[in-house]
Every structure is written in C-alpha cells, then in structure tokens.
C-alpha positions as CSV (number, residue, x, y, z in Angstrom):
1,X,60.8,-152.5,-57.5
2,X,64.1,-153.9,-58.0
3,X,64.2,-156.8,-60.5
4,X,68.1,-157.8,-60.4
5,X,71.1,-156.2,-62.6
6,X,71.0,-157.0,-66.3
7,X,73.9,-155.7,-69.0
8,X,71.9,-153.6,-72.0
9,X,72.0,-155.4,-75.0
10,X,73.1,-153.9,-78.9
11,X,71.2,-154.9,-81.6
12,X,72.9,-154.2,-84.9
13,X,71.4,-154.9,-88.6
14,X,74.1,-157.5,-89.6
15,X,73.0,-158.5,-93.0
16,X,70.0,-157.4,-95.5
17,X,68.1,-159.7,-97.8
18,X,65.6,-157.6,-99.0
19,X,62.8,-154.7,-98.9
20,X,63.5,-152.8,-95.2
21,X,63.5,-149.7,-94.0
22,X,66.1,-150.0,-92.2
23,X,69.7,-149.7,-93.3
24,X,72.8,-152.2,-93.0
25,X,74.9,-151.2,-89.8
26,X,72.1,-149.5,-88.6
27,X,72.1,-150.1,-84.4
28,X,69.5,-150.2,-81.6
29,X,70.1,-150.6,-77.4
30,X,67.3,-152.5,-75.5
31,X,67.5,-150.9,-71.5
32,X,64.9,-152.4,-69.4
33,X,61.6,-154.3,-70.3
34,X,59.7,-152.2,-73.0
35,X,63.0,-152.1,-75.7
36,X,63.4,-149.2,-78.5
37,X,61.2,-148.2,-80.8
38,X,61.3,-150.3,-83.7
39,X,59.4,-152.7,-86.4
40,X,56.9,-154.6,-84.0
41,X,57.4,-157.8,-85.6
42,X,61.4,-157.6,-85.3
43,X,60.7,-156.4,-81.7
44,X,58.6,-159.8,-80.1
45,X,60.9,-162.2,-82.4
46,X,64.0,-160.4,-80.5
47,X,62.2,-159.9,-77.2
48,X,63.5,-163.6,-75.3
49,X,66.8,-163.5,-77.2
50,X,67.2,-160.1,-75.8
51,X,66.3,-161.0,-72.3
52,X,68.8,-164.2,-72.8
53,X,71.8,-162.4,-74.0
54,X,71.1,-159.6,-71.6
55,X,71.9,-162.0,-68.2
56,X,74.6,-164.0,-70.1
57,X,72.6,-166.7,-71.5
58,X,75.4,-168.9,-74.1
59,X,73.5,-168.7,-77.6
60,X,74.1,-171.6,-80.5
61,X,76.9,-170.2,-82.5
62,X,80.8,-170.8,-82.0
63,X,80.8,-167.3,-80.4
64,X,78.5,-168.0,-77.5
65,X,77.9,-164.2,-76.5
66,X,76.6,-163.4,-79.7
67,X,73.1,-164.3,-81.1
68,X,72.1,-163.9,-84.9
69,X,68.5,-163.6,-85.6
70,X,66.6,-163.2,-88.9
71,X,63.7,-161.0,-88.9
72,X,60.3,-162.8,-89.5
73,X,60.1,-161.5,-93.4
74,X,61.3,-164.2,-95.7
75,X,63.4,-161.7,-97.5
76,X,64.3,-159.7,-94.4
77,X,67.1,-159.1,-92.3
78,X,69.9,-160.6,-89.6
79,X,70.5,-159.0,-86.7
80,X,73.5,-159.7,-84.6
81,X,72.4,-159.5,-80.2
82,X,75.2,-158.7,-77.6
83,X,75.2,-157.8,-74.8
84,X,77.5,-154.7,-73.7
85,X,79.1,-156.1,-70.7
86,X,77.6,-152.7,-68.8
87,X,75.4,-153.7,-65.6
88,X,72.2,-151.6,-65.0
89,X,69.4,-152.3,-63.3
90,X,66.0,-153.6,-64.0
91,X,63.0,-151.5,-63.2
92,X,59.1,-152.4,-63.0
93,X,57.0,-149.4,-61.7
C-alpha cells in the first residue's frame, strides 16, 4: 500500500565525545520505515526526527533543514539529519 512520497534522509556522525564504534564522518541513509542497520539505541532516539526531517518538518537550529542529535550515551556522539531533497515512496507490505 501506498503511504505518500517522503525524501530519504542522511545521517552523518558529526561529532564524537567518547567510546563508539563508529567513526567521525562515518554516514547512514534511512529509505522507508525499518531504517539501516545500526546501534539500536541511536536508531529509536533518531527514528521521529527521521520521519520529521524526511517530509520537511523545520527542526530548532538556525538551519531549519538540518537536525543535530546526540546519541543517548553521555559520552557519545552528534549526528547531523537531512534530508536529501530525493522523493521516493513509502511502502508498508
């Protein structure tokens, strides 16, 4: 079923405060409902800001099409959300 046209969304490690296995500059795409594989925790704190970028949703920073999140770990990560301006569509089977 058809849910409506959504723009995928690039998730980039922006800044790193501490013990992660993932690098600085390293990049993920979320297409669609489930997202990339990636730290579970990082993955539900993105999930709404994902889903708000995604259908052009203005976030809190002077930049309004770009959304900075820190991961849950107090000594974590940022990760800068936005949206890549290409329209797909989303799919639920």
């Amino acid at each position: 079923m058809d849910r409506g046209e959504f723009s995928p969304v690039r998730i980039r490690m922006v800044e790193k405060r501490g013990r992660c296995s993932y690098k600085l500059g390293q990049e993920f795409v979320w297409e669609g409902w489930t997202g990339p594989r990636m730290c579970g925790a990082l993955k539900e704190l993105l999930r709404p800001y994902v889903f708000m970028c995604s259908l052009g949703a203005p976030s809190w920073e002077t930049d309004k099409s770009r959304w900075y999140l820190s991961c849950p770990s107090k000594k974590g990560t940022v990760w800068l959300l936005e949206a890549t301006g290409e329209k797909g569509k989303c799919w639920v089977a």
